[in-house]
PyMOL commands that place a pseudoatom at each C-alpha (Angstrom):
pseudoatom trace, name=CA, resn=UNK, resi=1, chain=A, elem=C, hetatm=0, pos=[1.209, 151.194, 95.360]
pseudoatom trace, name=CA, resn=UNK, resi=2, chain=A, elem=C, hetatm=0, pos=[1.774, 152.788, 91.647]
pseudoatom trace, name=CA, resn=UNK, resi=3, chain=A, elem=C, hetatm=0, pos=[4.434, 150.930, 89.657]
pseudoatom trace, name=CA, resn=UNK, resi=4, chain=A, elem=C, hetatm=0, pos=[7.792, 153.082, 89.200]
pseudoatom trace, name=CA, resn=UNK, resi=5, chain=A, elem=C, hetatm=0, pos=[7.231, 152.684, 85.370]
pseudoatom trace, name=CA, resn=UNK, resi=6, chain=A, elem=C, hetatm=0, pos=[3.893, 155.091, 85.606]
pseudoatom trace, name=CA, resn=UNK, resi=7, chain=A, elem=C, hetatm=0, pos=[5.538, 157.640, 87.176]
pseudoatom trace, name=CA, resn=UNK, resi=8, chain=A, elem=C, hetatm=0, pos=[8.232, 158.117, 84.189]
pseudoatom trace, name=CA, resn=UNK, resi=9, chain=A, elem=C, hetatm=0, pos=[6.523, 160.650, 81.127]
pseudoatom trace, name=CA, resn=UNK, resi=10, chain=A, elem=C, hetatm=0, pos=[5.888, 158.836, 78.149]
pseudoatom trace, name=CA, resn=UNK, resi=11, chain=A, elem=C, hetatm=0, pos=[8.790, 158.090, 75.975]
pseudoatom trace, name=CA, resn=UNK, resi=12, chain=A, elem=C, hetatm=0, pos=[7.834, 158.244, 72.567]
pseudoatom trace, name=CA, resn=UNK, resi=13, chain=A, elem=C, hetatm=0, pos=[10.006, 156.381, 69.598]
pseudoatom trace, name=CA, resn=UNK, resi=14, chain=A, elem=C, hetatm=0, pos=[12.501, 158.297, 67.837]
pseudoatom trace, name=CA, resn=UNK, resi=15, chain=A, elem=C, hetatm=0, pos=[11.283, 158.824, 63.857]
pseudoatom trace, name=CA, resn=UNK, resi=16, chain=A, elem=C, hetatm=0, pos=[14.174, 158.158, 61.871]
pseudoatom trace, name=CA, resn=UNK, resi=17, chain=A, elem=C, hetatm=0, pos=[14.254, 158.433, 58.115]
pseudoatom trace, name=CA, resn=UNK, resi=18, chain=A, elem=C, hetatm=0, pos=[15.605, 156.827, 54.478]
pseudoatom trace, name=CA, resn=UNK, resi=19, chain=A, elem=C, hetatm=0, pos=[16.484, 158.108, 52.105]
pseudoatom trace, name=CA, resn=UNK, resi=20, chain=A, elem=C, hetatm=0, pos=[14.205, 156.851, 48.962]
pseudoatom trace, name=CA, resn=UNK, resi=21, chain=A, elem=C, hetatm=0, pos=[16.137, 156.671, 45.701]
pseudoatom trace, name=CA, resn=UNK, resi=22, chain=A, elem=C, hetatm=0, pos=[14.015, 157.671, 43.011]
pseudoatom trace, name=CA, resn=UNK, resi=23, chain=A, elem=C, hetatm=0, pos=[14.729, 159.066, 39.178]
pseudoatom trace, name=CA, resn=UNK, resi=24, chain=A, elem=C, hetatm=0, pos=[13.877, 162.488, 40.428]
pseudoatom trace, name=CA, resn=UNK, resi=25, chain=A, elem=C, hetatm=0, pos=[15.703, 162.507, 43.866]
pseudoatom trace, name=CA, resn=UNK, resi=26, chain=A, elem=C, hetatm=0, pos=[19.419, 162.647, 44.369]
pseudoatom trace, name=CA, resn=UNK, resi=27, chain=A, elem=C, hetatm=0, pos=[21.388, 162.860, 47.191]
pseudoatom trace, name=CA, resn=UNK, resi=28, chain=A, elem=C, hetatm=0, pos=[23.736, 165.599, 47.621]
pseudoatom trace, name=CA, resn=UNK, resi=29, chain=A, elem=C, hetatm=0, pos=[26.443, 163.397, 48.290]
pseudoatom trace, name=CA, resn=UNK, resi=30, chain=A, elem=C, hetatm=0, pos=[26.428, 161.983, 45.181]
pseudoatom trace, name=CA, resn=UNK, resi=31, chain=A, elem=C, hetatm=0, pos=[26.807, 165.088, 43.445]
pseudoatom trace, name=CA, resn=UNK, resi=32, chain=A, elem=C, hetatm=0, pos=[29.968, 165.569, 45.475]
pseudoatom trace, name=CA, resn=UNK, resi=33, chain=A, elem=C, hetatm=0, pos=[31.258, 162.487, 44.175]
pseudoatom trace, name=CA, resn=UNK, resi=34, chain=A, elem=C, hetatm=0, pos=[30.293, 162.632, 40.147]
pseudoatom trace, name=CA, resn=UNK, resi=35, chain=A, elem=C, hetatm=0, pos=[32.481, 165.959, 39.969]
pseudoatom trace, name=CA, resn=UNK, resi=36, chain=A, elem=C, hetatm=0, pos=[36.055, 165.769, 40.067]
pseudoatom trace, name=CA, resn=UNK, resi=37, chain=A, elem=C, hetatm=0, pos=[38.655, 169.119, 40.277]
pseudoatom trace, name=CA, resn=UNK, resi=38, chain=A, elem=C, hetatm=0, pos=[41.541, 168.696, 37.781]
pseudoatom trace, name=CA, resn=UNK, resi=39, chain=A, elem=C, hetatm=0, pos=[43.785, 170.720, 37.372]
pseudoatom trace, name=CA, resn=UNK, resi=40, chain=A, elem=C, hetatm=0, pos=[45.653, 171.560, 33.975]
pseudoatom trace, name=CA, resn=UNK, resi=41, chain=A, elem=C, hetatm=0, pos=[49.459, 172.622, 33.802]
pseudoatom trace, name=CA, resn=UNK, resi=42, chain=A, elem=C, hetatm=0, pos=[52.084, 173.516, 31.388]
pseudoatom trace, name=CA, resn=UNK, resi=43, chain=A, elem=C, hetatm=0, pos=[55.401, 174.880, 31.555]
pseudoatom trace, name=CA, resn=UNK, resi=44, chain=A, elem=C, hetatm=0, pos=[53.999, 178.472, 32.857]
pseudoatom trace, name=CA, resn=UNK, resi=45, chain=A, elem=C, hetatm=0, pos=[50.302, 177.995, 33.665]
pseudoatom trace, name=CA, resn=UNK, resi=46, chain=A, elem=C, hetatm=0, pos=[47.971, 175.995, 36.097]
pseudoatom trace, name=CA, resn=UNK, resi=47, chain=A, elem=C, hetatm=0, pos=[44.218, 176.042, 35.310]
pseudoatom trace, name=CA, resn=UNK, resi=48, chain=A, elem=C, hetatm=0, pos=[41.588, 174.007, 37.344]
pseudoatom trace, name=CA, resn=UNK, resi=49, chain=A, elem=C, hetatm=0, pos=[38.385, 172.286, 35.698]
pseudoatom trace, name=CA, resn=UNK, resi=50, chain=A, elem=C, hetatm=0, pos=[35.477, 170.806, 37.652]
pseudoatom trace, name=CA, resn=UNK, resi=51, chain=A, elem=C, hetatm=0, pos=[34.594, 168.238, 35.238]
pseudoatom trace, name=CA, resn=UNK, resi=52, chain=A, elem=C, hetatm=0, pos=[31.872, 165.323, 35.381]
pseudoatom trace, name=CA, resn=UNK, resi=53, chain=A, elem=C, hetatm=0, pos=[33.512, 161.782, 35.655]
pseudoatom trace, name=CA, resn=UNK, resi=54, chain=A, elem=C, hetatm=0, pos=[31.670, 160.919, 32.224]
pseudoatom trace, name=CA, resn=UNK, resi=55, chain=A, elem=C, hetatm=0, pos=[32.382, 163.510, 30.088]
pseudoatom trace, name=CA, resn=UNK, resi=56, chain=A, elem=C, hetatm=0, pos=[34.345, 163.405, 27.407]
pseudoatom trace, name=CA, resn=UNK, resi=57, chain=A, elem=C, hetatm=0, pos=[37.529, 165.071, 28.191]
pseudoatom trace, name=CA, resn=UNK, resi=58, chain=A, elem=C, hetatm=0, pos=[37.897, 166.338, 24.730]
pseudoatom trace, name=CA, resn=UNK, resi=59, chain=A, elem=C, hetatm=0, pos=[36.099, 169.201, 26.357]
pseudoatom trace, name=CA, resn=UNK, resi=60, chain=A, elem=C, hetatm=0, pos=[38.531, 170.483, 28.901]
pseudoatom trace, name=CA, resn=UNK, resi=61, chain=A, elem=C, hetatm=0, pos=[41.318, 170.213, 26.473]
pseudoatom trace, name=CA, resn=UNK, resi=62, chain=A, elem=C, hetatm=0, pos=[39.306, 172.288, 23.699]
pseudoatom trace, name=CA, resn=UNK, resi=63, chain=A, elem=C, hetatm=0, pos=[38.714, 174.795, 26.768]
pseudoatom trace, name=CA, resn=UNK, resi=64, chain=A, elem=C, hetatm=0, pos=[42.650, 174.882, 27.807]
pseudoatom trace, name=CA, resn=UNK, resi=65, chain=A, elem=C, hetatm=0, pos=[43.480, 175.780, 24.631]
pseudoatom trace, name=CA, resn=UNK, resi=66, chain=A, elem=C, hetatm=0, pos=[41.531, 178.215, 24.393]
pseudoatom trace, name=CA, resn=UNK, resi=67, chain=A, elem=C, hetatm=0, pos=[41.768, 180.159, 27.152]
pseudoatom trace, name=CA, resn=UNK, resi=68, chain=A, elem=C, hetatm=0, pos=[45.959, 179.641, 26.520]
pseudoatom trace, name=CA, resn=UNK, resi=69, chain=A, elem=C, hetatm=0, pos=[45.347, 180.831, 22.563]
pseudoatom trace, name=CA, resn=UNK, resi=70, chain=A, elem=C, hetatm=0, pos=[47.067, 177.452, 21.967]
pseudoatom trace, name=CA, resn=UNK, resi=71, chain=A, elem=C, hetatm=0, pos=[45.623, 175.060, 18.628]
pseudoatom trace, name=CA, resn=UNK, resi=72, chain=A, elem=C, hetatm=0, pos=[44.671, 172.015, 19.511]
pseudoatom trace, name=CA, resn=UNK, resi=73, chain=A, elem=C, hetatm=0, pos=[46.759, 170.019, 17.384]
pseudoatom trace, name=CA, resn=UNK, resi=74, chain=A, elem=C, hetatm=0, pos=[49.897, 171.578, 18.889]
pseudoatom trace, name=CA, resn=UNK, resi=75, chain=A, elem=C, hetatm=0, pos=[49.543, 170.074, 22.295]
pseudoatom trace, name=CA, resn=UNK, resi=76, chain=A, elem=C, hetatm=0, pos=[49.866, 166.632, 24.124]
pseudoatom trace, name=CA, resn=UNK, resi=77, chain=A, elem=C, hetatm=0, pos=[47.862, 165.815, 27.220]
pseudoatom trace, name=CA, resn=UNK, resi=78, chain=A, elem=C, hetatm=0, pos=[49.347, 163.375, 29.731]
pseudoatom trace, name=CA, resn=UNK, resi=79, chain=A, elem=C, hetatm=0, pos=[48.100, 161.942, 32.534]
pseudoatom trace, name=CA, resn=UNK, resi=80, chain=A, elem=C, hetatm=0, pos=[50.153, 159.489, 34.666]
pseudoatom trace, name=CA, resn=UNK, resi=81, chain=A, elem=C, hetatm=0, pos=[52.439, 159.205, 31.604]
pseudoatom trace, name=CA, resn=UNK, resi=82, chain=A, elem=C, hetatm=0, pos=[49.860, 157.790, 29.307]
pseudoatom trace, name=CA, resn=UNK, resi=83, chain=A, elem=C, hetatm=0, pos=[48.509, 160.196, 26.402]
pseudoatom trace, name=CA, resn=UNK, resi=84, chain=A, elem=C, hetatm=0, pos=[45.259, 161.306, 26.692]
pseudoatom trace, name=CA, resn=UNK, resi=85, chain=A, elem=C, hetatm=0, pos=[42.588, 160.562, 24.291]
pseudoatom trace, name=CA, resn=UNK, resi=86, chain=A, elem=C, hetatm=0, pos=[39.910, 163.233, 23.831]
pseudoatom trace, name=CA, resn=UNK, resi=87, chain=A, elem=C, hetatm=0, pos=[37.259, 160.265, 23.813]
pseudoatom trace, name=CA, resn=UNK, resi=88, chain=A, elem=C, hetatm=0, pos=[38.589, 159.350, 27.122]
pseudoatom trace, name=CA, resn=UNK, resi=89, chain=A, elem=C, hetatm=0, pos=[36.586, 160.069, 30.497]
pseudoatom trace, name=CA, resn=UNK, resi=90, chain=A, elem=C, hetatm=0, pos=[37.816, 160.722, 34.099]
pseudoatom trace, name=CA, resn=UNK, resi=91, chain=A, elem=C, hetatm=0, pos=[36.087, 157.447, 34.695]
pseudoatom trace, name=CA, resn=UNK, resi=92, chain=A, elem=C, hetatm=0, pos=[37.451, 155.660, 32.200]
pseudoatom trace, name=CA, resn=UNK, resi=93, chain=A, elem=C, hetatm=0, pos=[41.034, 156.735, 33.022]
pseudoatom trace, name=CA, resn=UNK, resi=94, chain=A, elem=C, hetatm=0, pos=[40.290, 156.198, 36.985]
pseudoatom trace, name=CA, resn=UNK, resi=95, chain=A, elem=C, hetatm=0, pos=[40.922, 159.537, 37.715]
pseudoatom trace, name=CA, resn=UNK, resi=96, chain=A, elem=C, hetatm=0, pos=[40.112, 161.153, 41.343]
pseudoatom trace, name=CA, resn=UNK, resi=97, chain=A, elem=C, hetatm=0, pos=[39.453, 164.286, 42.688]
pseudoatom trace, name=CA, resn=UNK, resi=98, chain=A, elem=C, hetatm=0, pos=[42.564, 166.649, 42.000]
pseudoatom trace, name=CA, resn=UNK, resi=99, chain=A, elem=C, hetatm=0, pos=[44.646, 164.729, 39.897]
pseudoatom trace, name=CA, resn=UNK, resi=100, chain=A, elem=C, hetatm=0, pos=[46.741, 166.898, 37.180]
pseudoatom trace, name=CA, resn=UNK, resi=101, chain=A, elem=C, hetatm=0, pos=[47.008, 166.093, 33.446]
pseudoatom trace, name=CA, resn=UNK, resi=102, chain=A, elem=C, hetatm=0, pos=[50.256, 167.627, 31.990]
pseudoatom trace, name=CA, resn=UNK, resi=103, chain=A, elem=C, hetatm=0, pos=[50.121, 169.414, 28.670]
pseudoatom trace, name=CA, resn=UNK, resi=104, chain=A, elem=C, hetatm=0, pos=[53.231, 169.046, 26.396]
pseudoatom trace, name=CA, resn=UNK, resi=105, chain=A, elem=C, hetatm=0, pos=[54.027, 171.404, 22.820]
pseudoatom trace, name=CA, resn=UNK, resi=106, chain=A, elem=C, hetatm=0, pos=[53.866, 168.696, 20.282]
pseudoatom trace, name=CA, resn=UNK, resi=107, chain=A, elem=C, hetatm=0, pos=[57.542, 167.967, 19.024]
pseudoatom trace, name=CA, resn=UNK, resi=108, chain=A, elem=C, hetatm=0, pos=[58.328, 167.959, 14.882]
pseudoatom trace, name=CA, resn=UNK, resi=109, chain=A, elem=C, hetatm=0, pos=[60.901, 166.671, 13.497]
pseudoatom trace, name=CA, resn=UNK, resi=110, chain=A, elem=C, hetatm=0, pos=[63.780, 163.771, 13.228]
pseudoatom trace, name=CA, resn=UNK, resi=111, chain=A, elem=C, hetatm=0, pos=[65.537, 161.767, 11.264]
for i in range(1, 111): cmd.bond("trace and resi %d" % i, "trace and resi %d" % (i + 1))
show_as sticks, trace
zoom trace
């Protein structure tokens, strides 16, 4: 008698596959992830940025203005009621994935 088992076709493993980190190879998922959408608002206007957690965001504020014709030095921006420094990063302020920074019209004056 033939043994049930040599009956059955073969079976053959399943492959399965890594994924290899090297310099050259990144996974998409991580490009998902080192990207964040923020979006930019005054009084009147919302604008959206998709900006790299380490860049400096003195570069989406210079861009703002710009495409509001506003000066730099006229405007605040404020995110999570803290000031924002144009040496700070999305990173460095912990910000995620569609969080808004507020842009104020610098005040002069007083006492």
């Amino acid at each position: 008698m033939i043994p049930w088992s040599s009956k059955l076709p073969l079976i053959k493993p399943i492959q399965t596959h890594r994924l290899i980190s090297s310099p050259n190879h990144r996974p998409r998922y991580a490009e998902a992830v080192e990207h964040l959408n923020i979006k930019v608002t005054d009084n009147n206007n919302e604008v959206f940025f998709k900006i790299k957690k380490s860049t400096k965001l003195e570069k989406l504020m210079n861009a703002f203005c710009d495409r509001q014709g506003k000066a730099f030095n006229t405007v605040r921006f404020v995110f999570e009621g803290q000031r924002v420094q144009p040496t700070d990063t999305p990173s460095a302020l912990e910000m995620a994935d569609g969080d808004t920074l507020e842009v104020y019209q610098e005040q002069v004056g007083g006492c």
